[in-house]
Each structure stands twice: as structure tokens, then as C-alpha cells.
DRENSE-916547 format. One line per field, with one value per residue (C-alpha): z, y, x; residue in one letter. Coordinates in nm, 3 decimals. Last residue first. Example, Ala and Ser with C-alpha at 12.3 -4.5 7.8 and 13.67 -1.06 7.14 Angstrom:
% residues 2
z = (0.714, 0.780);
y = (-0.106, -0.450);
x = (1.367, 1.230);
aa = (s, a);
% end
This chain:
% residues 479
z = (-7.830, -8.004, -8.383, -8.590, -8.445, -8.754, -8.721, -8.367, -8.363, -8.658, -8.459, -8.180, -8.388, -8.520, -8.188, -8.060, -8.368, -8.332, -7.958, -8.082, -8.363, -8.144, -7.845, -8.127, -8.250, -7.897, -7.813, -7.628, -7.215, -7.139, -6.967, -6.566, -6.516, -6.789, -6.565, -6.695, -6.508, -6.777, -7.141, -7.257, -7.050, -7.363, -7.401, -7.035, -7.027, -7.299, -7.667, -7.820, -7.502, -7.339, -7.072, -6.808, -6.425, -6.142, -5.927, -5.734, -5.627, -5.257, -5.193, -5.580, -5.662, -5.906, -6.135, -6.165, -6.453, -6.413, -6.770, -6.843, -7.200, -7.340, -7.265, -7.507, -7.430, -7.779, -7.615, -7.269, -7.416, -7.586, -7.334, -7.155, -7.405, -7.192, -7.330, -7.214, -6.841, -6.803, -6.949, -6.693, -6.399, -6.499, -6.515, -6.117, -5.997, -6.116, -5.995, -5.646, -5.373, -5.579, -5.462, -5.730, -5.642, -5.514, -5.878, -6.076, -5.914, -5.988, -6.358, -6.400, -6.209, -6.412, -6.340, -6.550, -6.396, -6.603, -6.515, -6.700, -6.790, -6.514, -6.521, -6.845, -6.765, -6.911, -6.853, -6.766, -6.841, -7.213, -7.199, -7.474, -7.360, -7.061, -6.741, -6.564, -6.237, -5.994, -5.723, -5.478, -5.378, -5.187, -5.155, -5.515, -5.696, -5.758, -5.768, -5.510, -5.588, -5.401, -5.079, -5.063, -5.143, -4.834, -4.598, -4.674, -4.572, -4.265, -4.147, -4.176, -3.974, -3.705, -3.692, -3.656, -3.394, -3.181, -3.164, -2.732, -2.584, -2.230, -2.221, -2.578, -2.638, -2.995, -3.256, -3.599, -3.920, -4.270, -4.398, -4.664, -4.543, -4.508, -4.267, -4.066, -4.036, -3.982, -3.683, -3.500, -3.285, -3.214, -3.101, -2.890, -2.680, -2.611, -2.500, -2.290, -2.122, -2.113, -2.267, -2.592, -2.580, -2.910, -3.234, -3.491, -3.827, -4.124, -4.424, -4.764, -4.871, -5.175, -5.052, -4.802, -4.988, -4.838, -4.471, -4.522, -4.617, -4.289, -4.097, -4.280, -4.225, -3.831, -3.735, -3.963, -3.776, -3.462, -3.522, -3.641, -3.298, -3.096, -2.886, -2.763, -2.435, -2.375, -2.176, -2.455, -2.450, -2.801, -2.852, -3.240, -3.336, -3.714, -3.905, -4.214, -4.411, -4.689, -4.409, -4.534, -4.515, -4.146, -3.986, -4.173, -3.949, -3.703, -3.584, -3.719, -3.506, -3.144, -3.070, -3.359, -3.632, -3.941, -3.978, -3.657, -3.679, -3.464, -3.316, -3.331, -3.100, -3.115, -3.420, -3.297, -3.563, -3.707, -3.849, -4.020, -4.021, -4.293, -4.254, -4.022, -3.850, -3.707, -3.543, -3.526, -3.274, -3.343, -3.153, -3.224, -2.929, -2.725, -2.640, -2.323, -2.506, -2.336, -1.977, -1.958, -1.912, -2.124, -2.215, -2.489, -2.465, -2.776, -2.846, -3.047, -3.061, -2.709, -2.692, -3.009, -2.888, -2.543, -2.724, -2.970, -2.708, -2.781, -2.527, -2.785, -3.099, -3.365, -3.604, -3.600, -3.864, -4.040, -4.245, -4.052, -4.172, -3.972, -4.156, -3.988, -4.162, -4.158, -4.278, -4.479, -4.475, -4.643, -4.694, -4.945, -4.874, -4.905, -5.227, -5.220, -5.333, -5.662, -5.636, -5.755, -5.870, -6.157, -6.283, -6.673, -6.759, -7.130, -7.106, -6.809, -6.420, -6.292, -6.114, -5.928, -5.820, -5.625, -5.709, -5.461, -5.266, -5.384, -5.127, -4.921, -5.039, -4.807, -4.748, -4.935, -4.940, -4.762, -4.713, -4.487, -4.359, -4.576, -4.617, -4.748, -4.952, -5.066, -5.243, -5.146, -5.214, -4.971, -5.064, -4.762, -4.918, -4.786, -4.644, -4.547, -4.286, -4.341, -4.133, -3.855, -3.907, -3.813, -3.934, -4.100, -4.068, -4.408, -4.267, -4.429, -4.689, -4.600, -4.782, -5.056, -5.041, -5.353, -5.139, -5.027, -4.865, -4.972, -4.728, -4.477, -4.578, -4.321, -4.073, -4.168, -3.988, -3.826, -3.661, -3.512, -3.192, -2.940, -3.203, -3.418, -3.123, -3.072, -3.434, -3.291, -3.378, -3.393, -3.423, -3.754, -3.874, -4.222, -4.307, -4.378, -4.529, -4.461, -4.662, -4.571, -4.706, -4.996, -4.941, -5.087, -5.421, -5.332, -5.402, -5.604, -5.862, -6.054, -5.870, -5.838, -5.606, -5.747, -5.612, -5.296, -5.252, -5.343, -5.485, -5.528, -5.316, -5.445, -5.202, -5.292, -5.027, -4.817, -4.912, -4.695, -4.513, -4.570, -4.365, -4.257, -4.143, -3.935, -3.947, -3.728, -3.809, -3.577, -3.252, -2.988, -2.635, -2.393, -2.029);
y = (-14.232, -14.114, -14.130, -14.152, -13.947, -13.708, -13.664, -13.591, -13.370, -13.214, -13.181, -13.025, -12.732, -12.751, -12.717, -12.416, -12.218, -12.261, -12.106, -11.804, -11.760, -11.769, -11.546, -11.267, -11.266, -11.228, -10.941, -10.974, -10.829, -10.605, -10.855, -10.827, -11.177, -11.196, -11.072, -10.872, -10.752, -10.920, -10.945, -11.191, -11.285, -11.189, -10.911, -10.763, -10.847, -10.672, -10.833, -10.917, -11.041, -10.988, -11.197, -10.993, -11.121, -10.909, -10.646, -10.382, -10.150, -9.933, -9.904, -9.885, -9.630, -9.778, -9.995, -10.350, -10.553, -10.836, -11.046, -11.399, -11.275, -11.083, -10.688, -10.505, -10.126, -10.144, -10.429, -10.271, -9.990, -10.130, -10.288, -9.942, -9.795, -9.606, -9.842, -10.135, -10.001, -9.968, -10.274, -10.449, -10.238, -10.424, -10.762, -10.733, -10.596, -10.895, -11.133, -10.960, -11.015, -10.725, -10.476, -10.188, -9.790, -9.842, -9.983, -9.714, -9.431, -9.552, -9.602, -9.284, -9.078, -9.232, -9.477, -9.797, -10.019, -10.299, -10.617, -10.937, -10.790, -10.501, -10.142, -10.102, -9.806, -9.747, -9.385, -9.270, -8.963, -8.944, -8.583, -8.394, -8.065, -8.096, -8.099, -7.767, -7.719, -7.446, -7.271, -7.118, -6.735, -6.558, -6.226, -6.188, -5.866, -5.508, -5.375, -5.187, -4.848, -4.658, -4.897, -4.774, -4.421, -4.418, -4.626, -4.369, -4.099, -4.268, -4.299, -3.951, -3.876, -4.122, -3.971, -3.610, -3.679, -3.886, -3.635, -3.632, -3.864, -3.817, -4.203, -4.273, -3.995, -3.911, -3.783, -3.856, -3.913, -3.987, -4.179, -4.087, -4.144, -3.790, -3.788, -4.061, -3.895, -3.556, -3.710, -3.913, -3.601, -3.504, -3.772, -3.885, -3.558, -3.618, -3.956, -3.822, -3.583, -3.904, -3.763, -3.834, -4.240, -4.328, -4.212, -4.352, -4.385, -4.430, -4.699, -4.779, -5.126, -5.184, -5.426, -5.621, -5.998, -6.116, -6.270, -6.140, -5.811, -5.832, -5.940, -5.666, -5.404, -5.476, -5.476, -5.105, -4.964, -5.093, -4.980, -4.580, -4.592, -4.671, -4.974, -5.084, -4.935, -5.138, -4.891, -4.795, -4.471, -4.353, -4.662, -4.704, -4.806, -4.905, -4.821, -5.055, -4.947, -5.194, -5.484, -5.805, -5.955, -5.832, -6.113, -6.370, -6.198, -6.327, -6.705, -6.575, -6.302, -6.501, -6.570, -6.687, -6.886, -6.756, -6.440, -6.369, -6.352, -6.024, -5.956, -5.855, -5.825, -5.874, -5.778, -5.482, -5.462, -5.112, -5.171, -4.825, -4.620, -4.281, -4.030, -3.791, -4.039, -4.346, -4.639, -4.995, -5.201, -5.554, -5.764, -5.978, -6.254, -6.283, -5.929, -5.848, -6.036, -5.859, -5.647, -5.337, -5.405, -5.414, -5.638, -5.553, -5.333, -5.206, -4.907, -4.736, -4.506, -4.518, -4.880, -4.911, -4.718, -4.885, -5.222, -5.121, -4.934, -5.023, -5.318, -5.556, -5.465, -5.334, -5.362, -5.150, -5.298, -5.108, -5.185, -5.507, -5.840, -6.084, -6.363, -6.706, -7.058, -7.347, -7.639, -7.954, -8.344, -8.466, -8.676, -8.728, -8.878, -9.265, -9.336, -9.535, -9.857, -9.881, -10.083, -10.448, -10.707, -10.478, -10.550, -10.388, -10.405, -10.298, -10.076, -9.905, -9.945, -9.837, -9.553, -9.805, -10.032, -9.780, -9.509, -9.463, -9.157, -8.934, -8.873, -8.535, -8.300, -8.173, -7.837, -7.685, -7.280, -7.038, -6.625, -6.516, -6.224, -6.137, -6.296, -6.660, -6.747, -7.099, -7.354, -7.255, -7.547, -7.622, -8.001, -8.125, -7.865, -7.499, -7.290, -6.935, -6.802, -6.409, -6.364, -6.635, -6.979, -7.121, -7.470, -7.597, -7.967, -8.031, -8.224, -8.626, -8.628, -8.864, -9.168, -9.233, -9.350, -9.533, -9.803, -9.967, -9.792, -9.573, -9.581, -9.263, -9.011, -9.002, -8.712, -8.461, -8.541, -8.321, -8.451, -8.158, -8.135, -7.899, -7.734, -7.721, -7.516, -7.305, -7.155, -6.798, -6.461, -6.643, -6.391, -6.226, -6.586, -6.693, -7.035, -7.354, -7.638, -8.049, -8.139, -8.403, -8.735, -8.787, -9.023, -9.321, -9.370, -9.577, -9.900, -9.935, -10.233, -10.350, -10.459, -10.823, -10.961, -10.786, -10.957, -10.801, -10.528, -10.617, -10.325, -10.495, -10.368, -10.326, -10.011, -9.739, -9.719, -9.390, -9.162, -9.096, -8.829, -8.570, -8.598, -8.352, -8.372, -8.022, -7.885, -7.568, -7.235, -6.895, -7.032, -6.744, -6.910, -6.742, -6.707);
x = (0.767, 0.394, 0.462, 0.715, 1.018, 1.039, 0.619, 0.584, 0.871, 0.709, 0.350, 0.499, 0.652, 0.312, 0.151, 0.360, 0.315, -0.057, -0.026, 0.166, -0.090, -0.342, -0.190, -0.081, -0.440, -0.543, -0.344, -0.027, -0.056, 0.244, 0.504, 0.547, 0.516, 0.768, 1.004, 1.263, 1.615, 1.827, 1.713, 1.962, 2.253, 2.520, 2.337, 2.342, 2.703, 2.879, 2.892, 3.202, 3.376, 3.710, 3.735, 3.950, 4.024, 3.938, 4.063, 3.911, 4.124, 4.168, 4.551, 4.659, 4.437, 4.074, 3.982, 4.247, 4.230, 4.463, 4.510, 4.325, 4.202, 4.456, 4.555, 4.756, 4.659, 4.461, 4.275, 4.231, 4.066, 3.824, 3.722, 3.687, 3.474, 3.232, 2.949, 3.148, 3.221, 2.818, 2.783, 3.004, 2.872, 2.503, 2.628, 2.803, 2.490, 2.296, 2.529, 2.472, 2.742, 2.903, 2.728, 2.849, 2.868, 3.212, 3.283, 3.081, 3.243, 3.576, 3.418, 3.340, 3.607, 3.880, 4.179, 4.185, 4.525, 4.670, 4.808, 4.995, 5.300, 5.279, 5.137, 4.958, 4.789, 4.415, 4.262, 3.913, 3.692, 3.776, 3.927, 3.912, 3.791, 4.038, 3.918, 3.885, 4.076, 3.916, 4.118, 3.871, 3.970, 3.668, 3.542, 3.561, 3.738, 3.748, 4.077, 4.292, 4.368, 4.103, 4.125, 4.467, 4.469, 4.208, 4.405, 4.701, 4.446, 4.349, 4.664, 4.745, 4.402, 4.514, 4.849, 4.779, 4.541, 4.739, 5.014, 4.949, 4.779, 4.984, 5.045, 5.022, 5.303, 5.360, 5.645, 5.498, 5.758, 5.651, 5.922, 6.143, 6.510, 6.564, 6.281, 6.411, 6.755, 6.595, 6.377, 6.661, 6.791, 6.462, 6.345, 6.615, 6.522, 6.138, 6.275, 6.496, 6.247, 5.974, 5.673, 5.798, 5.754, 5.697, 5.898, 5.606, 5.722, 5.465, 5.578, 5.368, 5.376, 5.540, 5.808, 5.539, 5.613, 5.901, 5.983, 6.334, 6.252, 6.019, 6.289, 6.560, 6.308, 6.250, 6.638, 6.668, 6.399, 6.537, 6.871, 6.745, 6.523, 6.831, 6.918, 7.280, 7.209, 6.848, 6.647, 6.460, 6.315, 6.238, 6.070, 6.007, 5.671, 5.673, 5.369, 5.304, 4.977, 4.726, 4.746, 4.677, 5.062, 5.099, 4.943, 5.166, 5.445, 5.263, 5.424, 5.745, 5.779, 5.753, 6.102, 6.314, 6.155, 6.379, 6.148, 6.220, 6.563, 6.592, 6.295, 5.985, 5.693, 5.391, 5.137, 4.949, 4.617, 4.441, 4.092, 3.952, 3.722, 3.718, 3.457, 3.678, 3.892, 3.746, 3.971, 3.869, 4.118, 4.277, 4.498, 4.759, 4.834, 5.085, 5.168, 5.363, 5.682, 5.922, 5.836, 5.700, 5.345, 5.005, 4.741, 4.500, 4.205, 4.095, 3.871, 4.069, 4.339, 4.445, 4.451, 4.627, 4.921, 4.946, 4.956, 5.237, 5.433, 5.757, 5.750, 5.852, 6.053, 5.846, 5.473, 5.152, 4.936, 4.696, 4.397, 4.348, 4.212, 4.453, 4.585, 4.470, 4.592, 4.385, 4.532, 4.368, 4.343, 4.039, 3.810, 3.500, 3.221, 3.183, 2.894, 2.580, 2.560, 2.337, 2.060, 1.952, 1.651, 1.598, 1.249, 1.170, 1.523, 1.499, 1.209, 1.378, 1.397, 1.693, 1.504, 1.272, 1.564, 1.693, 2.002, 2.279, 2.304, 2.601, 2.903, 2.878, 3.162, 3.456, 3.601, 3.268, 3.386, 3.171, 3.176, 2.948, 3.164, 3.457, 3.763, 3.774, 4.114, 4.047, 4.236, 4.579, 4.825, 5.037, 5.107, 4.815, 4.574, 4.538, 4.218, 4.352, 4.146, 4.101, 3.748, 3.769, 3.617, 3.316, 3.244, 2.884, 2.848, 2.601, 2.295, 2.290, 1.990, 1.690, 1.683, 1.381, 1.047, 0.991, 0.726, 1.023, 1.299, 1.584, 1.880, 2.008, 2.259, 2.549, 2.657, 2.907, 3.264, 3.501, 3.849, 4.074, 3.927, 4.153, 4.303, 3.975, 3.811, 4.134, 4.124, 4.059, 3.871, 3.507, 3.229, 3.355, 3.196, 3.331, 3.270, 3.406, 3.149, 3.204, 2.901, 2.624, 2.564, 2.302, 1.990, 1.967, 1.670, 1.380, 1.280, 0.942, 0.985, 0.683, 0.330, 0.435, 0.161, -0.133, -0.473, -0.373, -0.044, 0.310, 0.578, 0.885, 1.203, 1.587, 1.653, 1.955, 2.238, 2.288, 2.565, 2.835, 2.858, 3.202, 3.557, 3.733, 4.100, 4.198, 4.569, 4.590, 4.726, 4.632, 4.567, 4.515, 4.479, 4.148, 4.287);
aa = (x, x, x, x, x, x, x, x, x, x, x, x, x, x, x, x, x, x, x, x, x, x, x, x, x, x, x, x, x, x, x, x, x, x, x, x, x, x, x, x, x, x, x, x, x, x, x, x, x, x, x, x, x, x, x, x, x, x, x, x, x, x, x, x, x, x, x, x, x, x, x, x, x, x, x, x, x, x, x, x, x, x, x, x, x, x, x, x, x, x, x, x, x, x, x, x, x, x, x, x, x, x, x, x, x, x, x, x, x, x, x, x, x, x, x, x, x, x, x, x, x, x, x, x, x, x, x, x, x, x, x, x, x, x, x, x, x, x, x, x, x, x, x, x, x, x, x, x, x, x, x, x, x, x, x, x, x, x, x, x, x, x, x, x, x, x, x, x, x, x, x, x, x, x, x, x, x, x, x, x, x, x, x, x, x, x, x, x, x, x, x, x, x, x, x, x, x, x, x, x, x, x, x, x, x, x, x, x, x, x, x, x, x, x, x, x, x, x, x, x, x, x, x, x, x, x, x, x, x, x, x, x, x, x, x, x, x, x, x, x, x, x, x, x, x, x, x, x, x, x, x, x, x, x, x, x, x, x, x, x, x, x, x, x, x, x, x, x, x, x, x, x, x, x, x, x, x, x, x, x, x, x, x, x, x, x, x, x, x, x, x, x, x, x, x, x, x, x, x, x, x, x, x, x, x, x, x, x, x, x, x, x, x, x, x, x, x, x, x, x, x, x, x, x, x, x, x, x, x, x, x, x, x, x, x, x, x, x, x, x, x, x, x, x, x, x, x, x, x, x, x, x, x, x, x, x, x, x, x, x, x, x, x, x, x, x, x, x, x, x, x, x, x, x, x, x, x, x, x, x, x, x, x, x, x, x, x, x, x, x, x, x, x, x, x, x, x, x, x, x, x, x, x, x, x, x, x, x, x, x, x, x, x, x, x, x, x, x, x, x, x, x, x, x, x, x, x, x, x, x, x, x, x, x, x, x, x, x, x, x, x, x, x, x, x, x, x, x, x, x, x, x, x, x, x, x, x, x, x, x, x, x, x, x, x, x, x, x, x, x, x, x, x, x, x, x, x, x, x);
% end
């Protein structure tokens, strides 16, 4: 038998980028042909989406650990990395996509609809696109980046026009089946329903989706019995019918108790105040039941509800019902706005923001926290001097020595970039000039020098012999 898993927590986790390549391009009678590594590629997304295929979370249940696959490293010859393929997930239509806290950052109902749960980490950059006219032969790359991770729920809420809620073995299940197509599983014992189901109705030119939540009870909505697992079905639906057994066997049941039992959960639950409410007195066929009905139908009536006395063993006041339902379903899809598939919550960065931060955390330590420069240090090999130079004059052009002295720092102090669990720390010497300048021209090769003209190579070469000809002269002669 197939299980229905409606919330399951799944940790993604993105590819990681592939490295950049520090190669030299070497061929005959040119053995330093400039630098030619290739660029990483980039690791694949972690993507959610919308299949009306897949009615279940069971497959993420059962393996909640989903990873892209990794970019591969440039290579010589400035062939880059393949790109990592994105690992596309199914989900059902009206999966709720929330963070760790509870925080909803995706709402995805509607078939096709994608949201990027996890995003691939950048490829890092070969020594042929660091190249410039400063740093003519870079013997480095850029590391490429980890992918992101993270930790996420999935939370099903059933699409459905309708939803048919009440206490088990109403008739919910028997109801649907008889208006739609649906074939759920039916006795007369508690609890037949496990699982909400969904049936597609058609009335006139309207169709719509009508869903049996199972059973409620009372103190459902504070986890008794099954209710609180589906109540969260019922918050899509546009129409509320309640299914009230007119032939309960129970002796301290009535249809006026029930309805009352059901309102309070879902008042307690929240959210489903405006909804409009249809009665269904169930059951009719039975003589008492036909009977009860009667009795109860004024009360219900002068309570407000809409009030339809059928049999969904005899079919009889189906018709009525399905085309009142429509026409509620109709009003509803009329009044509710137009708006976008799917609900991503986007944070925009202030217009002033400076892209990194400097804490002063201890006497002698201080934290910078930014996307830049944490980028910058996982992009960094620092088993390569090289490397090392060119992250510190990328951190000097963003300003973050500057920084650190208005923050207080002195030359000795902890610098540490990045969260506390994953920082790189090293000791600050503040400097005037960053590190490229204060190493000259690093990354050139004079091999690799544009050819000087011949006046330049004369006068260069006379320059040389009368700077030989003073030391000649201040030491007297030949030494």
C-alpha cells in the first residue's frame, strides 16, 4: 500500500565548483607561449519542481539527502571544466518550501513551477583569465567555490477547490466517489481515510477539484487523532462543506454537535474565517436518517448555511449540490486576484551597503564578514605565495584595511574573514601599499616582455656601460 507523506525535512546540498588551471602554453621553438589554463566548471543546482505526477513526499522520506554533482577543473590548452547537471526534484503541486526558522521562501503551485533550493558554487577562474597587462603570467587560479547547503521542509497543501471536511465515517469518501471519479477506500469503521484524496467534478461549464480531508475530531487542531496532520489541507480550498452523518450510531452525536465540534477545530486551527460554508445532512436513505434531517434542517438554515439533504448510496440530491458548489467555486475564482504561480521571498541589500563589515570582537581580534571577501578566501590556494599576494590586493581595493584601522586594529592583531566555525585567520601588517606593489610587478615574466626597439636596446646598453664606467672610475681602476 502506497504511504501519503505530506511534510518532510530534506538537506540539499549544491556542486561544487571545479578549480581553475595555472598551465603555460608550450609548443616548439616557443617554450613559454603565455598562460592558457582554463576556467572550472560550475556545480549543479539543487531545483524543486512542480510535477502533478507525484501526489506524495515519500521519496524524500525515505532519502532525505540530495546532492547536485560537482563541476569539473579547467585544463591546459584554455579548455575549461564541464558544468555539474542541476538535480531536478519532483514535488507535488502546493508544496510549501520553508527554511530551518519557518520561514516560507517558496509557495510553488502550478505545474512547472521551479524554485533553486540550492545554488551550484562558481567555477574558479584560470590563469588565462587573470591574465592582464599588469600580471602578464599568473602562476595561480582561483579555487572553485562549495555549493550551497541547506536544511529545508517540505510541506504539502492540497490544491482542491472544495474540501469536504467532518467526523469520520460521515461519508466523506463515499461522497466524493460518487461525485467524481475518485476511488478512495471506504468502510464503516473510524479513521477509514488515511490519506486526503482528491476527485475533479464538472458541472455545467464549471470543473472543479473537490478533496476529503479525514476525519476530525475533537482536539484535532491540538494534535489529537489524525486532524492535525490535514487540517493544512483545507487552507487552499476556496469552499468548506461539512458532511454531517445523519445516522450516527454514536448516542451522544447529532448533526448540530458535530457541526459545532468541527468549527471550534478549525477556529482553532485559524485562518478559514471567511470561507464560505455548505451543509451536507448525509445518510437520508436510512428512514431515521431521512427523519433527523428534517428535524435539524430549520436550525441549520436559520444559522445561515446552505443546507442539501443527500444520499451517496442511492445518489440522490447530488445534482443540486454539485451545481451549488460550482457556483460558489465560480464567485471564488472571480474575486481572487491575479498573481504569480510561485511565492519566493527576495531580500534586497541595502543601497548603501559596502559589501563587508569589520567587528571588533576581542582586544586583539576582529571578524570582516561580507560576501566579497568570504568568497575571495575559499576562492584562495593558499599553499601558493602568489595566491596569497593577489587576495591581499583584492581585500585592499575593497577597503578592508582601511577598515581595520578605523575599527582600532594595530599591527600584530587577529584578523579573522569569515563565521566563527569556518575562518581564516591570520595576523595583520598594515601596509601603505597592498601586496602586488610592494612585490613589484608580480605575475610577469620578462621572457614574455614585448620586444624594445633598437634605439631603446642602444641606449639601454650605453646606460649600462657608463654606470660601469663610474664604478670603474670611483674605485680606481680594475679591482
Amino acid at each position: 500500500m502506497t504511504t501519503f507523506v505530506d511534510r518532510v525535512a530534506l538537506h540539499v546540498a549544491a556542486g561544487n565548483g571545479g578549480h581553475g588551471c595555472a598551465s603555460v602554453h608550450r609548443e616548439k621553438f616557443k617554450p613559454l607561449g603565455g598562460p592558457d589554463g582554463g576556467n572550472g566548471g560550475r556545480g549543479g543546482d539543487v531545483v524543486l519542481v512542480v510535477d502533478r505526477d507525484v501526489t506524495t513526499l515519500l521519496d524524500y522520506h525515505h532519502s532525505p539527502h540530495r546532492k547536485a554533482t560537482n563541476g569539473r577543473p579547467g585544463e591546459g590548452g584554455n579548455r575549461s571544466g564541464k558544468d555539474g547537471d542541476d538535480l531536478v526534484l519532483p514535488v507535488p503541486d502546493g508544496t510549501v518550501v520553508q527554511a530551518a526558522d519557518g520561514t516560507v521562501l517558496a509557495d510553488l503551485v502550478g505545474e512547472g513551477t521551479r524554485y533553486v533550493a540550492a545554488q551550484g558554487g562558481r567555477g574558479g577562474l584560470g590563469n588565462a583569465a587573470l591574465a592582464s597587462a599588469r600580471r602578464k603570467a599568473p602562476g595561480f587560479a582561483l579555487l572553485g567555490e562549495p555549493g550551497h547547503s541547506e536544511d529545508i521542509t517540505l510541506e504539502l497543501k492540497t490544491v482542491a477547490d472544495v474540501a469536504l471536511v467532518g467526523y469520520p465515517s460521515a461519508g466523506k469518501s463515499s461522497l466524493i466517489s460518487v461525485l467524481s471519479a475518485a476511488k478512495p477506500k471506504i468502510a464503516d469503521y473510524p479513521f477509514t481515510t488515511l490519506v486526503p484524496h482528491l476527485g475533479v467534478v464538472t458541472a455545467g461549464a464549471t470543473v472543479y477539484t473537490v478533496a476529503d480531508v479525514p476525519g476530525l475530531i475533537p482536539g484535532a487542531s491540538q494534535g489529537r487523532g489524525l486532524g492535525l496532520e490535514f487540517l493544512r489541507h483545507v487552507e487552499r480550498c476556496s469552499v468548506l462543506v461539512h458532511v454531517l452523518d445523519t445516522a450516527a450510531l454514536e448516542s451522544d452525536r447529532d448533526p448540530l454537535s458535530d457541526l459545532d465540534v468541527i468549527e471550534e477545530e478549525l477556529a482553532q486551527y485559524g485562518g478559514l474565517e471567511g470561507r464560505p460554508r455548505v451543509v451536507v445532512l448525509n445518510k437520508i436513505d436510512v428512514p431515521d436518517g431521512r427523519d433527523l434531517a428534517a428535524m435539524v434542517r430549520p436550525d441549520l438554515e436559520a444559522r445561515g448555511y446552505r443546507v442539501f439533504e443527500v444520499s451517496a448510496v442511492a445518489h440522490s440530491g447530488l445534482a443540486p449540490l454539485s451545481y451549488a458548489l460550482a457556483e460558489l467555486v465560480s464567485r471564488a475564482r472571480a474575486a481572487r486576484p491575479k498573481e504569480e504561480n510561485t511565492r519566493v521571498v527576495i531580500r534586497p541589500k541595502a543601497v548603501d551597503e559596502s559589501g563587508f563589515t569589520v567587528v571588533r570582537e576581542d582586544d586583539d581580534l576582529f571578524r570582516v564578514r561580507g560576501e566579497k571577501p568570504e568568497r575571495w578566501v575559499r576562492q584562495t590556494d593558499f599553499n601558493n605565495d602568489e595566491a596569497v599576494g593577489y587576495l591581499a590586493d583584492r581585500l585592499a581595493r575593497l577597503g578592508v584595511e582601511e577598515e581595520l584601522l578605523k575599527a582600532g586594529a594595530h599591527a600584530g592583531d587577529g584578523v579573522a574573514i569569515g563565521p566563527e566555525d569556518n575562518a581564516v585567520v591570520f595576523d595583520w601588517e598594515p601596509t601603505v601599499l597592498a601586496g602586488a606593489e610592494m612585490l613589484g610587478r608580480r605575475g610577469e615574466d620578462h621572457r614574455l616582455a614585448e620586444p624594445r626597439p633598437a634605439a631603446q636596446r642602444r641606449r639601454d646598453r650605453q646606460a649600462e656601460r657608463d654606470e660601469a664606467d663610474q664604478d670603474f672610475d670611483s674605485f680606481g681602476g680594475p679591482f
